[in-house]
mmCIF file of the N, C-alpha and C atoms, coordinates in Angstrom:
data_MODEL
# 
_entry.id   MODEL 
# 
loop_
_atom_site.group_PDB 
_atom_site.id 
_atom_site.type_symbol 
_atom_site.label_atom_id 
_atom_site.label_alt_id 
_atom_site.label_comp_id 
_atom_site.label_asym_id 
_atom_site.label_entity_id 
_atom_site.label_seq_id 
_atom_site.pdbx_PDB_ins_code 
_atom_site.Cartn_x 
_atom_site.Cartn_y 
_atom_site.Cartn_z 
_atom_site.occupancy 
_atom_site.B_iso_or_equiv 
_atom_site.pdbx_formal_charge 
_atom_site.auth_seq_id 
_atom_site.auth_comp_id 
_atom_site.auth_asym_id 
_atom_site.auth_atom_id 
_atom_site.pdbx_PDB_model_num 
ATOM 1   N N  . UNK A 1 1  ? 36.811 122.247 30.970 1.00 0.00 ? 1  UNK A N  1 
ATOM 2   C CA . UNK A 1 1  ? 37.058 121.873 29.602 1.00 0.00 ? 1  UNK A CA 1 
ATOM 3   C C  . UNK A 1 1  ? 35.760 121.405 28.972 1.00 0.00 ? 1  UNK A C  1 
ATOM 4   N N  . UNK A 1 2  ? 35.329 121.889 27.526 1.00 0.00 ? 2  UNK A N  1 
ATOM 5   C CA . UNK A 1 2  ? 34.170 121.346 27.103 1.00 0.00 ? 2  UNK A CA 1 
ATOM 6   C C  . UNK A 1 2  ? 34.357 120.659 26.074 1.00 0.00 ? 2  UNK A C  1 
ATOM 7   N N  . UNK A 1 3  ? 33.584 119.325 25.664 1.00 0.00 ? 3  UNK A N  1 
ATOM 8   C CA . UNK A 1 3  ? 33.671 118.491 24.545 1.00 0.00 ? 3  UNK A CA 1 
ATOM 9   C C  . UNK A 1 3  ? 32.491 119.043 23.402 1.00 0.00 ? 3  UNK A C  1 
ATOM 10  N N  . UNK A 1 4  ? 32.882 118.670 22.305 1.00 0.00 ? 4  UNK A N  1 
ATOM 11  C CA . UNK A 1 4  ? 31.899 118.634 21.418 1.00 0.00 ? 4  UNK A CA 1 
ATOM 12  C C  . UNK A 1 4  ? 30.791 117.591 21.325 1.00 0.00 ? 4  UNK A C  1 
ATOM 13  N N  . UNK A 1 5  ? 31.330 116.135 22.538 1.00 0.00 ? 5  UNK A N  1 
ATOM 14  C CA . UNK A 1 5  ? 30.242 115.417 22.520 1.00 0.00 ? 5  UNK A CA 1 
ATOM 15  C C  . UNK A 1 5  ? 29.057 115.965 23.159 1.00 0.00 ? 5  UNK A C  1 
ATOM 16  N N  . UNK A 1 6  ? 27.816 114.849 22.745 1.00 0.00 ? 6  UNK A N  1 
ATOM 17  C CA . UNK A 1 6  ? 25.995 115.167 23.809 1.00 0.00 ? 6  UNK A CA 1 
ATOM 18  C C  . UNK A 1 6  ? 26.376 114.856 24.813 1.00 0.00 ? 6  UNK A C  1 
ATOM 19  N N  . UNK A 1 7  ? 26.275 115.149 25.991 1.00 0.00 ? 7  UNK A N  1 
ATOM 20  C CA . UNK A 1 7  ? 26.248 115.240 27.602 1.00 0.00 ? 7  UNK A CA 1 
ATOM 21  C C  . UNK A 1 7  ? 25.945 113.427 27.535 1.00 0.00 ? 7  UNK A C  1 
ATOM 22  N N  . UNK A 1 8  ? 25.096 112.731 26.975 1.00 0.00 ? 8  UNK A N  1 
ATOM 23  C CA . UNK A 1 8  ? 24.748 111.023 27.306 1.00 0.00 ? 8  UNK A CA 1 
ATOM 24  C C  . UNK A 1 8  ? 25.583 110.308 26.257 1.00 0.00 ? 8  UNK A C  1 
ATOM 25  N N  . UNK A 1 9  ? 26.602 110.989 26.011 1.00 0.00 ? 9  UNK A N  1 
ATOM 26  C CA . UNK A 1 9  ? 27.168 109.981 25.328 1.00 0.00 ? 9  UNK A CA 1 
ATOM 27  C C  . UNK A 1 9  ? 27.953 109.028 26.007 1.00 0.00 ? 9  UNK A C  1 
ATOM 28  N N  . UNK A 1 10 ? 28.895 108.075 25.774 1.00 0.00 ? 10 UNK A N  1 
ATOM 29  C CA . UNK A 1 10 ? 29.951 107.473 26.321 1.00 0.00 ? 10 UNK A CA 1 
ATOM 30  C C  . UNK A 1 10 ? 30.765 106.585 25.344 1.00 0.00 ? 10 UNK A C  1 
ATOM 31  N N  . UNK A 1 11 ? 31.921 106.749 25.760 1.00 0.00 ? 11 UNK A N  1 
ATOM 32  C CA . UNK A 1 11 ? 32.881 105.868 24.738 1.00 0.00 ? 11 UNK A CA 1 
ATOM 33  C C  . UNK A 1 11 ? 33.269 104.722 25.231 1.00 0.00 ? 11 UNK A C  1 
ATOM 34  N N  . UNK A 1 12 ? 33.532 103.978 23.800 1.00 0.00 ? 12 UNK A N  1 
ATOM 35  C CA . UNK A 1 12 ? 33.985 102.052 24.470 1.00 0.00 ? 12 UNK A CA 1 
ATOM 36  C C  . UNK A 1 12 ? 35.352 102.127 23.574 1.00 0.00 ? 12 UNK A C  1 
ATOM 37  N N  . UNK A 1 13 ? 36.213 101.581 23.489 1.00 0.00 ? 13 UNK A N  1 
ATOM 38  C CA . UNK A 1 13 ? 37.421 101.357 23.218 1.00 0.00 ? 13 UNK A CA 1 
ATOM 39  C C  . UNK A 1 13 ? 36.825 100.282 21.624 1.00 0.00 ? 13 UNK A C  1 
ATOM 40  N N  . UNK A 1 14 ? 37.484 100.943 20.770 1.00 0.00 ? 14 UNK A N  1 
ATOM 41  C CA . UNK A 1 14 ? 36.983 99.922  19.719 1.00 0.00 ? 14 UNK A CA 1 
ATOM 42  C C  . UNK A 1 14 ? 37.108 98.532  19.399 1.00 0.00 ? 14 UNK A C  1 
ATOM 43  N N  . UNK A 1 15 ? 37.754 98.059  20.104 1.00 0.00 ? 15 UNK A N  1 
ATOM 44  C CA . UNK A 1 15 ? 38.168 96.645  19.896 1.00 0.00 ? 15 UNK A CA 1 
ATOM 45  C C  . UNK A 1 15 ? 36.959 96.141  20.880 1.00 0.00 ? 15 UNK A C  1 
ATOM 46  N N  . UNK A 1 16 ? 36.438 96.915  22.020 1.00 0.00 ? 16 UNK A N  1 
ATOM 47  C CA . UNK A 1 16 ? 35.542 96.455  22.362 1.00 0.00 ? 16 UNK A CA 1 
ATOM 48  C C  . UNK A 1 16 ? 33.803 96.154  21.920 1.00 0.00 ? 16 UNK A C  1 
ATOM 49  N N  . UNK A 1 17 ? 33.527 97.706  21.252 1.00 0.00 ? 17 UNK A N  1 
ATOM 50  C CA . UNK A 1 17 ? 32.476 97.496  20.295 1.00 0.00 ? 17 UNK A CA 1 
ATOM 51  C C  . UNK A 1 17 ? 33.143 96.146  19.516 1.00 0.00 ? 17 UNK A C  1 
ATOM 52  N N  . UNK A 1 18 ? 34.048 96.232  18.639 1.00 0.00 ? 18 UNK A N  1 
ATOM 53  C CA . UNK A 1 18 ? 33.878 94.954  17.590 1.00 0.00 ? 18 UNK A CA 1 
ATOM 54  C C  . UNK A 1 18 ? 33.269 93.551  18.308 1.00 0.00 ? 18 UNK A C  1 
ATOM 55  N N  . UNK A 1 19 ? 34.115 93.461  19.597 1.00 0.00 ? 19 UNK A N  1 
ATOM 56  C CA . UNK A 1 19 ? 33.808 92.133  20.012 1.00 0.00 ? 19 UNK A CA 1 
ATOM 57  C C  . UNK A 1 19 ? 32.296 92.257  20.319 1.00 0.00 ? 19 UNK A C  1 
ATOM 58  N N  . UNK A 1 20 ? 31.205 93.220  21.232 1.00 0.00 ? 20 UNK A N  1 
ATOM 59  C CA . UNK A 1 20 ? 30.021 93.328  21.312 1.00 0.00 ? 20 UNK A CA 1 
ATOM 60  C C  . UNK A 1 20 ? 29.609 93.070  19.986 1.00 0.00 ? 20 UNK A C  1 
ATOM 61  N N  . UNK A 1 21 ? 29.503 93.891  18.662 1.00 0.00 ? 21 UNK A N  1 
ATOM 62  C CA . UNK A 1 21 ? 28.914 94.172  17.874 1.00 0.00 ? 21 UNK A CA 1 
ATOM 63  C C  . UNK A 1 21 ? 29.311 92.472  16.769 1.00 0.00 ? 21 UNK A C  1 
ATOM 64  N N  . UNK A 1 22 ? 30.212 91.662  17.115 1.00 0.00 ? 22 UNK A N  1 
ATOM 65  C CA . UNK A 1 22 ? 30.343 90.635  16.712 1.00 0.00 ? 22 UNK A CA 1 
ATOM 66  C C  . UNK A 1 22 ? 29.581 89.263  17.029 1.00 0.00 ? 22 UNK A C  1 
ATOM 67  N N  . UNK A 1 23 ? 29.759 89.447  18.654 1.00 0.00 ? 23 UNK A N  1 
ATOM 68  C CA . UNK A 1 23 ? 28.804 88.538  19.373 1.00 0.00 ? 23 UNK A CA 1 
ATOM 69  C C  . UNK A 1 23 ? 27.292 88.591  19.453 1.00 0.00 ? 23 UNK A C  1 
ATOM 70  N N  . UNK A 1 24 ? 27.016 89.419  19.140 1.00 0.00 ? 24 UNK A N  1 
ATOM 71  C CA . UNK A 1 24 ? 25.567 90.192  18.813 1.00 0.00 ? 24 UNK A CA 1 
ATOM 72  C C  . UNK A 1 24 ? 25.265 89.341  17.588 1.00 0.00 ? 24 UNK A C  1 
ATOM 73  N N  . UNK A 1 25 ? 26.052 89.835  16.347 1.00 0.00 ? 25 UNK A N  1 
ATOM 74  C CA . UNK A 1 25 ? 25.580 88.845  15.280 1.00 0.00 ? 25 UNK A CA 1 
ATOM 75  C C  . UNK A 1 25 ? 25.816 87.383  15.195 1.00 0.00 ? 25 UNK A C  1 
ATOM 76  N N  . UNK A 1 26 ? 26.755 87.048  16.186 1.00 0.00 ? 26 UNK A N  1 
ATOM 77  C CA . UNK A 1 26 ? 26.750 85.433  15.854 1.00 0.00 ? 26 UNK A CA 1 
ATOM 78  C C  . UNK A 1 26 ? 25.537 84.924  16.762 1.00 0.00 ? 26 UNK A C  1 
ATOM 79  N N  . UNK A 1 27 ? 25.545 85.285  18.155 1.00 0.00 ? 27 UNK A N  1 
ATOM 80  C CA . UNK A 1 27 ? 23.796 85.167  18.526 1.00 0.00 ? 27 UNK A CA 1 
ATOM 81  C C  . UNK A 1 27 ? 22.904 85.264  17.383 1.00 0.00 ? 27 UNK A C  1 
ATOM 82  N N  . UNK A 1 28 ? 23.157 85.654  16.148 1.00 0.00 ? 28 UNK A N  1 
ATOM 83  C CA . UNK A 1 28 ? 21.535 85.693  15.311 1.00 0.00 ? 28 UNK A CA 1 
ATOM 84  C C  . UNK A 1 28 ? 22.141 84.688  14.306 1.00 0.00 ? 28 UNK A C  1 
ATOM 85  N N  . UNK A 1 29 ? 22.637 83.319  14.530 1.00 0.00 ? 29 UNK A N  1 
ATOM 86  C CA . UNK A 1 29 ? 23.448 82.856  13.605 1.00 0.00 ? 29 UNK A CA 1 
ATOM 87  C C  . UNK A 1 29 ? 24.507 83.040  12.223 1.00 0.00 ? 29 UNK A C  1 
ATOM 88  N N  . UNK A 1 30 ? 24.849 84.457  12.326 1.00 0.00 ? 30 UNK A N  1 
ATOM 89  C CA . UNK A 1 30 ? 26.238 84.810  11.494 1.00 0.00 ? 30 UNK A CA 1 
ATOM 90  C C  . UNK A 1 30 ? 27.388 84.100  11.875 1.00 0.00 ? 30 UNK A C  1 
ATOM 91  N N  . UNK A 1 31 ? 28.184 83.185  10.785 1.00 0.00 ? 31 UNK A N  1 
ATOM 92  C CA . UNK A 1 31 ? 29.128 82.758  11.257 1.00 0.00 ? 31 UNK A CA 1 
ATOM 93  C C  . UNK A 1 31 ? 30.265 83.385  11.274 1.00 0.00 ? 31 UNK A C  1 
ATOM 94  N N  . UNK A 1 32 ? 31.083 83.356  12.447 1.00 0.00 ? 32 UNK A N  1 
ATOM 95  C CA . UNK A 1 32 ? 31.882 83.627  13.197 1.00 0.00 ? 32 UNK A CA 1 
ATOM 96  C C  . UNK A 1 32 ? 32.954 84.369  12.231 1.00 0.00 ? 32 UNK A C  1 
ATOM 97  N N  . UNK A 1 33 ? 33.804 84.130  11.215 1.00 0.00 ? 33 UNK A N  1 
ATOM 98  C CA . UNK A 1 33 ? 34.091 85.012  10.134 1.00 0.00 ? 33 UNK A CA 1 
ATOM 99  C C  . UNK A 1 33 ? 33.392 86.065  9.795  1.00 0.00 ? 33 UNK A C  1 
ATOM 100 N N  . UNK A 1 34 ? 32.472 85.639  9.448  1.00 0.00 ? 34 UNK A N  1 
ATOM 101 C CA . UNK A 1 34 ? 31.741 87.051  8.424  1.00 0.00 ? 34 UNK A CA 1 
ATOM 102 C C  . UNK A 1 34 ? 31.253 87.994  9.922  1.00 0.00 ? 34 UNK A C  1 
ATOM 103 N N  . UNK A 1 35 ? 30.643 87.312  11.282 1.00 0.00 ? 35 UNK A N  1 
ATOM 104 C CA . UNK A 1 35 ? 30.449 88.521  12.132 1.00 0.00 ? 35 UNK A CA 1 
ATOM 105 C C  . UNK A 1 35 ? 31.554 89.396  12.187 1.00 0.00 ? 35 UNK A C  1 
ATOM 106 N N  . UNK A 1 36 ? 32.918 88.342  12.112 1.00 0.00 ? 36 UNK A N  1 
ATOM 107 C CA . UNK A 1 36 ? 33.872 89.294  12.713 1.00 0.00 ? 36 UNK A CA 1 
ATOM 108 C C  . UNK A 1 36 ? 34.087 90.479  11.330 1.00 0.00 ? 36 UNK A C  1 
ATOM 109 N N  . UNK A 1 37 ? 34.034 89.931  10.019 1.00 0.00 ? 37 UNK A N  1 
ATOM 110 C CA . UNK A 1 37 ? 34.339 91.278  9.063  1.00 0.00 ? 37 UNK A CA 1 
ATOM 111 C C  . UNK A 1 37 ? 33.079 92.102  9.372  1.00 0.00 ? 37 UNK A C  1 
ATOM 112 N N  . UNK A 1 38 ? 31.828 92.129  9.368  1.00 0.00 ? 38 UNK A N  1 
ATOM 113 C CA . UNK A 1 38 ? 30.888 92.889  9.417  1.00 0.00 ? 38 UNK A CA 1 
ATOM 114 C C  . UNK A 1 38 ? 31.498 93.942  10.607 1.00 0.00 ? 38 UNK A C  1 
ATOM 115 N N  . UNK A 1 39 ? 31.334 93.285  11.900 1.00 0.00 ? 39 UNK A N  1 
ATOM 116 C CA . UNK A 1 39 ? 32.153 94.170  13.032 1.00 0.00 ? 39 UNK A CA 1 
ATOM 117 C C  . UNK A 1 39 ? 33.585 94.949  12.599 1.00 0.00 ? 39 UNK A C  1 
ATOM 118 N N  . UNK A 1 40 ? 33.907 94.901  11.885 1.00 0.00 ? 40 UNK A N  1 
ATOM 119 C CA . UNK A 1 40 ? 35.213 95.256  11.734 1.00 0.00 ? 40 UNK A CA 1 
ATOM 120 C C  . UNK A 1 40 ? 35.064 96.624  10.733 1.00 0.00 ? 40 UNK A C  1 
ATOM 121 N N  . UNK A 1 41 ? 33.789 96.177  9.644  1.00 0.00 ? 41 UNK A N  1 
ATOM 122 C CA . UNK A 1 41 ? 33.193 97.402  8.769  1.00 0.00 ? 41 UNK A CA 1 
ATOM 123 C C  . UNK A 1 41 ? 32.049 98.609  9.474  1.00 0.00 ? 41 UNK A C  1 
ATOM 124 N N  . UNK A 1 42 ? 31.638 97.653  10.899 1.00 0.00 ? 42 UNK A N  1 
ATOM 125 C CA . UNK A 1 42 ? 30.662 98.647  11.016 1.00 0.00 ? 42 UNK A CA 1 
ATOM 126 C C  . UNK A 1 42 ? 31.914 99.542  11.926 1.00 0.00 ? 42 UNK A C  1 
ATOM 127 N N  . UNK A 1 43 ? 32.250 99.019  12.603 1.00 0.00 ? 43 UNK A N  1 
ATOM 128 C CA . UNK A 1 43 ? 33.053 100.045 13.903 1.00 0.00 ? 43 UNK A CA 1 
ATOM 129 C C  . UNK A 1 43 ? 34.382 101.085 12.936 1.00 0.00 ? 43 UNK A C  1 
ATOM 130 N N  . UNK A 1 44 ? 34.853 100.919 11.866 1.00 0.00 ? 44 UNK A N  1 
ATOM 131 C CA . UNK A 1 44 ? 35.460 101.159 11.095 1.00 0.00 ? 44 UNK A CA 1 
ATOM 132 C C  . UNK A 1 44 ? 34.924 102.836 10.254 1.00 0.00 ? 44 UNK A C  1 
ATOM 133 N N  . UNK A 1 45 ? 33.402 102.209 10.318 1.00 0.00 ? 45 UNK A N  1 
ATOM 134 C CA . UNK A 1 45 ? 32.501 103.327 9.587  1.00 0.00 ? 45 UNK A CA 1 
ATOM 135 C C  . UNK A 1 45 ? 32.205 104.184 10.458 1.00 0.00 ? 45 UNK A C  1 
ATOM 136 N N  . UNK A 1 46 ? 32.550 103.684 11.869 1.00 0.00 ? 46 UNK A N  1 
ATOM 137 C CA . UNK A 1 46 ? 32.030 104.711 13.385 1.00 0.00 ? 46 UNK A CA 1 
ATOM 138 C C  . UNK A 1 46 ? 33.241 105.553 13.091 1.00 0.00 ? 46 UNK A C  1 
ATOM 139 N N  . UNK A 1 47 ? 34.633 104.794 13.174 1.00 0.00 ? 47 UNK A N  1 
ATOM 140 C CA . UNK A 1 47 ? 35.904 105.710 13.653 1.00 0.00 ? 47 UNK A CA 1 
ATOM 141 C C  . UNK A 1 47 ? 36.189 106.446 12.173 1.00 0.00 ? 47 UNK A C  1 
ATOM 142 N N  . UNK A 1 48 ? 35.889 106.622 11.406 1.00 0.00 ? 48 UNK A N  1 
ATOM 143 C CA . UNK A 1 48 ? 35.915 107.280 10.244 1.00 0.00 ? 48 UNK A CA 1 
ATOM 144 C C  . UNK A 1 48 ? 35.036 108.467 9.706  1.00 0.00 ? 48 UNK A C  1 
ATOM 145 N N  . UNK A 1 49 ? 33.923 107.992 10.703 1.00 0.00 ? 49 UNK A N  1 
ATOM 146 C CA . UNK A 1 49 ? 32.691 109.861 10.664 1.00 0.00 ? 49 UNK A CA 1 
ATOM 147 C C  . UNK A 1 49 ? 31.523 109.023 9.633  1.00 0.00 ? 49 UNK A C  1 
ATOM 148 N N  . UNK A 1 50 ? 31.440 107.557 9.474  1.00 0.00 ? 50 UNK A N  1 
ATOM 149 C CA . UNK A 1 50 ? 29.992 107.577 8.688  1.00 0.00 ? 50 UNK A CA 1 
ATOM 150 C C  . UNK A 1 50 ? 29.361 106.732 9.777  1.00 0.00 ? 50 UNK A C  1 
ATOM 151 N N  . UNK A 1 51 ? 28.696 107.616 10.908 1.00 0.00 ? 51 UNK A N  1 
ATOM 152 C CA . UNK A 1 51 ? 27.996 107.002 12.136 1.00 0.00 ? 51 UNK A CA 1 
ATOM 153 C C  . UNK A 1 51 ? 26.558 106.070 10.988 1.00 0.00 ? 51 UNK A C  1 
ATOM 154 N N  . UNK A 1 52 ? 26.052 106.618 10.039 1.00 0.00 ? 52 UNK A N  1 
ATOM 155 C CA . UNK A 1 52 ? 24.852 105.522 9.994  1.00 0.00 ? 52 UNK A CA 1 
ATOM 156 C C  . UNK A 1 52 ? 25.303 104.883 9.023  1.00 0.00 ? 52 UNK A C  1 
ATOM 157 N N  . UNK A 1 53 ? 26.607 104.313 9.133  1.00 0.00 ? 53 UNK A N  1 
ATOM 158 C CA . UNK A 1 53 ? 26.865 102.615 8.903  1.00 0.00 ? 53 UNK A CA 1 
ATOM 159 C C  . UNK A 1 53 ? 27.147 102.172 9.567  1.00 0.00 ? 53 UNK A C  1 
ATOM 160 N N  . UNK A 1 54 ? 27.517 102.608 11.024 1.00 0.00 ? 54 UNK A N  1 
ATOM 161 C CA . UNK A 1 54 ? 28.046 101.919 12.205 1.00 0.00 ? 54 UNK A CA 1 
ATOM 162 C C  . UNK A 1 54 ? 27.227 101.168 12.655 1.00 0.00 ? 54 UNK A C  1 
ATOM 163 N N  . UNK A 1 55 ? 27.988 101.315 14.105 1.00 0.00 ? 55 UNK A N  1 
ATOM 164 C CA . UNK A 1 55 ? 27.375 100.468 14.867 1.00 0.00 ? 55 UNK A CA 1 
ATOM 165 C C  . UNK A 1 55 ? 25.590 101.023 15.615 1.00 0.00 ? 55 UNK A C  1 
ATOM 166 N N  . UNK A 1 56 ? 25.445 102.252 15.028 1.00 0.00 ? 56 UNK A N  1 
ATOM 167 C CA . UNK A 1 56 ? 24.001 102.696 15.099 1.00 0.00 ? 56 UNK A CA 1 
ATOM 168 C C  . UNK A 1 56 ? 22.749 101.540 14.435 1.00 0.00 ? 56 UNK A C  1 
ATOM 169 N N  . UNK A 1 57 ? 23.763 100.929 13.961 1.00 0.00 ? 57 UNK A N  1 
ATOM 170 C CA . UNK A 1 57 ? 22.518 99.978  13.076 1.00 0.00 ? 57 UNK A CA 1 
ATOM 171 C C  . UNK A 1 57 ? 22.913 98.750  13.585 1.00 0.00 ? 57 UNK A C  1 
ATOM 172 N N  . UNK A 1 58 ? 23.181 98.119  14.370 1.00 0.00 ? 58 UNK A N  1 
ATOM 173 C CA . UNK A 1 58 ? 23.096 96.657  15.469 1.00 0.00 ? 58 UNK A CA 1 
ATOM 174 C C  . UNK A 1 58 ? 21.794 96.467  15.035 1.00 0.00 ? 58 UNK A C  1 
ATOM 175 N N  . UNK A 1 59 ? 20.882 97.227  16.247 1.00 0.00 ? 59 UNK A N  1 
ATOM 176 C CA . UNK A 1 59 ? 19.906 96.479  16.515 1.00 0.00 ? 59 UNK A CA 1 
ATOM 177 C C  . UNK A 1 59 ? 18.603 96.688  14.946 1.00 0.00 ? 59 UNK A C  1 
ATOM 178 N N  . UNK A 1 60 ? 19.087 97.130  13.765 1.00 0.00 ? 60 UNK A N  1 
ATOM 179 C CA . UNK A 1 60 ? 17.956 97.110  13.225 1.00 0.00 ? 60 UNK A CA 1 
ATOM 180 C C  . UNK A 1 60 ? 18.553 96.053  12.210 1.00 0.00 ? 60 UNK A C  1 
ATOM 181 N N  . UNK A 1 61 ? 19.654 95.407  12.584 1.00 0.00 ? 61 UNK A N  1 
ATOM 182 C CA . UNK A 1 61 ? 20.284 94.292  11.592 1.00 0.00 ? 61 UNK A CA 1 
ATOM 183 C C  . UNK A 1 61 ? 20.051 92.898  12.414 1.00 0.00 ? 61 UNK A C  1 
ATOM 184 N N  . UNK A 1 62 ? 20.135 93.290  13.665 1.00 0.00 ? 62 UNK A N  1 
ATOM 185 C CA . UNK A 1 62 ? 19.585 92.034  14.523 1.00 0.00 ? 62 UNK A CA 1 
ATOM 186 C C  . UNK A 1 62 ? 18.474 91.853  14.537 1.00 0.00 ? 62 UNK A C  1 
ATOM 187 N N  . UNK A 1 63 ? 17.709 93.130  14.809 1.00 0.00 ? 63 UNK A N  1 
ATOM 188 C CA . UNK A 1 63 ? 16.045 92.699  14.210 1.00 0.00 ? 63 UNK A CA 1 
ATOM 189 C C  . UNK A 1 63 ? 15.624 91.970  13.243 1.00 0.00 ? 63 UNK A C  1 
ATOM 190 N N  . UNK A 1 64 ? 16.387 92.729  12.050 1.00 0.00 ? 64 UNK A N  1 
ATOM 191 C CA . UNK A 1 64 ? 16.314 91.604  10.505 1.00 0.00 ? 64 UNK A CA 1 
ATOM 192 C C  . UNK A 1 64 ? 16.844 89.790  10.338 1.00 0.00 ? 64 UNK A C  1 
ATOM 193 N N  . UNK A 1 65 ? 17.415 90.096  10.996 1.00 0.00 ? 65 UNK A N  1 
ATOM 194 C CA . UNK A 1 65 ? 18.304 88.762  11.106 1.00 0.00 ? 65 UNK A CA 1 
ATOM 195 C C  . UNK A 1 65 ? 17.547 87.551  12.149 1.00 0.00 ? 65 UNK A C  1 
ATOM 196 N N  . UNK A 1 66 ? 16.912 88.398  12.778 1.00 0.00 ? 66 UNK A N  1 
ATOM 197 C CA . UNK A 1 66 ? 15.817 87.173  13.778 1.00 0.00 ? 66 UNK A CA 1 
ATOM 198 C C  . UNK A 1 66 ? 14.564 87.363  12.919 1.00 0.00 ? 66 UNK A C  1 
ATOM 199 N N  . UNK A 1 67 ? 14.145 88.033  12.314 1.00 0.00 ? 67 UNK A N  1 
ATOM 200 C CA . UNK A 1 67 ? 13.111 87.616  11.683 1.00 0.00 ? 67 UNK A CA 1 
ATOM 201 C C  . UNK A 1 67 ? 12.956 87.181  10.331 1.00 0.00 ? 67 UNK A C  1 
ATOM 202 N N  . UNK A 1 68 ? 14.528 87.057  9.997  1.00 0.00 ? 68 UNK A N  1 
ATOM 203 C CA . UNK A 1 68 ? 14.744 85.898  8.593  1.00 0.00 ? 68 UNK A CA 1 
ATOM 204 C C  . UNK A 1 68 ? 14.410 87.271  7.360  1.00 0.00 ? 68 UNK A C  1 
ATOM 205 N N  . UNK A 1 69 ? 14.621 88.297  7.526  1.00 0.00 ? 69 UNK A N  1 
ATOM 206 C CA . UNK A 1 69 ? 14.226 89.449  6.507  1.00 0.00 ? 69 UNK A CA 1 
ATOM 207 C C  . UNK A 1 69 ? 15.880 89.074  6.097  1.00 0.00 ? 69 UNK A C  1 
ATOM 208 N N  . UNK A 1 70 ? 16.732 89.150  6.805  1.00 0.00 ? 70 UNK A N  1 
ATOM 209 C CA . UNK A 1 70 ? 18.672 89.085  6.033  1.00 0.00 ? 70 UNK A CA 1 
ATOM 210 C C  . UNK A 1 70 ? 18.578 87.300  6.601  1.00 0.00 ? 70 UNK A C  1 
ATOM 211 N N  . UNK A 1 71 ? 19.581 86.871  5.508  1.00 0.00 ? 71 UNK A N  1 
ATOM 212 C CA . UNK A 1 71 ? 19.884 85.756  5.290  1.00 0.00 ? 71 UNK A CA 1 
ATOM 213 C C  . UNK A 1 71 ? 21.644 85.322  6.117  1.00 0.00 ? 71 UNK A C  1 
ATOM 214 N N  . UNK A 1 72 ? 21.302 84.726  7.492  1.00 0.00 ? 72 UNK A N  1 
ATOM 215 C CA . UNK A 1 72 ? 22.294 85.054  8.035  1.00 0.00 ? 72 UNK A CA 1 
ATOM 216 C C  . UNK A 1 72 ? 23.939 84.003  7.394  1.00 0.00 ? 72 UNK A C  1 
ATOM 217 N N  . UNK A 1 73 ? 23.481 82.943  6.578  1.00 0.00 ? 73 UNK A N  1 
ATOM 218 C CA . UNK A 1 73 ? 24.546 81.936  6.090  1.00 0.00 ? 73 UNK A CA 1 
ATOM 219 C C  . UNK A 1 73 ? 24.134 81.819  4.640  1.00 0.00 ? 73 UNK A C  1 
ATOM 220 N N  . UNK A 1 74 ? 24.099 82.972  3.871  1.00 0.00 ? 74 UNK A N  1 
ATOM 221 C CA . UNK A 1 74 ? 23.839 82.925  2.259  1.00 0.00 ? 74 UNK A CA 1 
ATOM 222 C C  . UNK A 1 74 ? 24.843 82.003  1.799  1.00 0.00 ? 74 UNK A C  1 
ATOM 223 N N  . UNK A 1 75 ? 24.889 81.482  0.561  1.00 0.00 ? 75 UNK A N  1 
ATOM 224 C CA . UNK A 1 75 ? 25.521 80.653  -0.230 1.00 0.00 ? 75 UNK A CA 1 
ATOM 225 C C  . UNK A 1 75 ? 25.597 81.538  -1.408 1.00 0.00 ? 75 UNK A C  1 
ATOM 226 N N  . UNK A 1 76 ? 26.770 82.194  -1.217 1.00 0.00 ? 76 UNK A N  1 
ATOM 227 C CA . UNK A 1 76 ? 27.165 82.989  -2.420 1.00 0.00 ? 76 UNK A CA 1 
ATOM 228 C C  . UNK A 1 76 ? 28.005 82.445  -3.483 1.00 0.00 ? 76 UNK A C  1 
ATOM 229 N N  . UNK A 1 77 ? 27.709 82.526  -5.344 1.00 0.00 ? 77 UNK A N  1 
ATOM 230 C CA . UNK A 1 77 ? 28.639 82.013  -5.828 1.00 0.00 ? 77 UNK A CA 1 
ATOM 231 C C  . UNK A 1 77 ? 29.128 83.306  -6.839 1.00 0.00 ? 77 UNK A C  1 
ATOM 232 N N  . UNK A 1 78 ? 30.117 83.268  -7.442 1.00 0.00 ? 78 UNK A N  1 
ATOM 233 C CA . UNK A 1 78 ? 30.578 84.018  -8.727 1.00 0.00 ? 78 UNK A CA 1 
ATOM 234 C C  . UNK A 1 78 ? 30.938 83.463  -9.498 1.00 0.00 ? 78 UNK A C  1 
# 
């Protein structure tokens, strides 16, 4: 039987990315709410076909986020 996936791919059960891709951002001080909606939009954008909003972009949001380029506890008003 052949897949349409790349030979190095591998799958995680999505509830599991969220929790990785959640704990990831609260390590860069995102609080614990907003990691969990962010995780919930990126893995969302995986299972829906827009891979570069997913979870392809962790590590270039964790990059930003340790070097203070994203603001991990903004004070938003309207």
């Amino acid at each position: 039987m052949t897949t349409n996936r790349p030979s190095h791919s591998i799958l995680i059960r999505p509830e599991h990315a969220r929790r990785f891709v959640s704990s990831a951002l609260r390590a860069c001080d995102v609080p614990s709410q907003d990691a969990e909606l962010i995780s919930e939009s990126m893995i969302e954008a995986d299972l829906t076909g827009a891979d570069a909003h997913g979870i392809a972009r962790l590590p270039q949001y964790v990059d930003a986020l340790r070097k203070r380029h994203i603001n991990a506890r903004p004070h938003m008003q309207l």
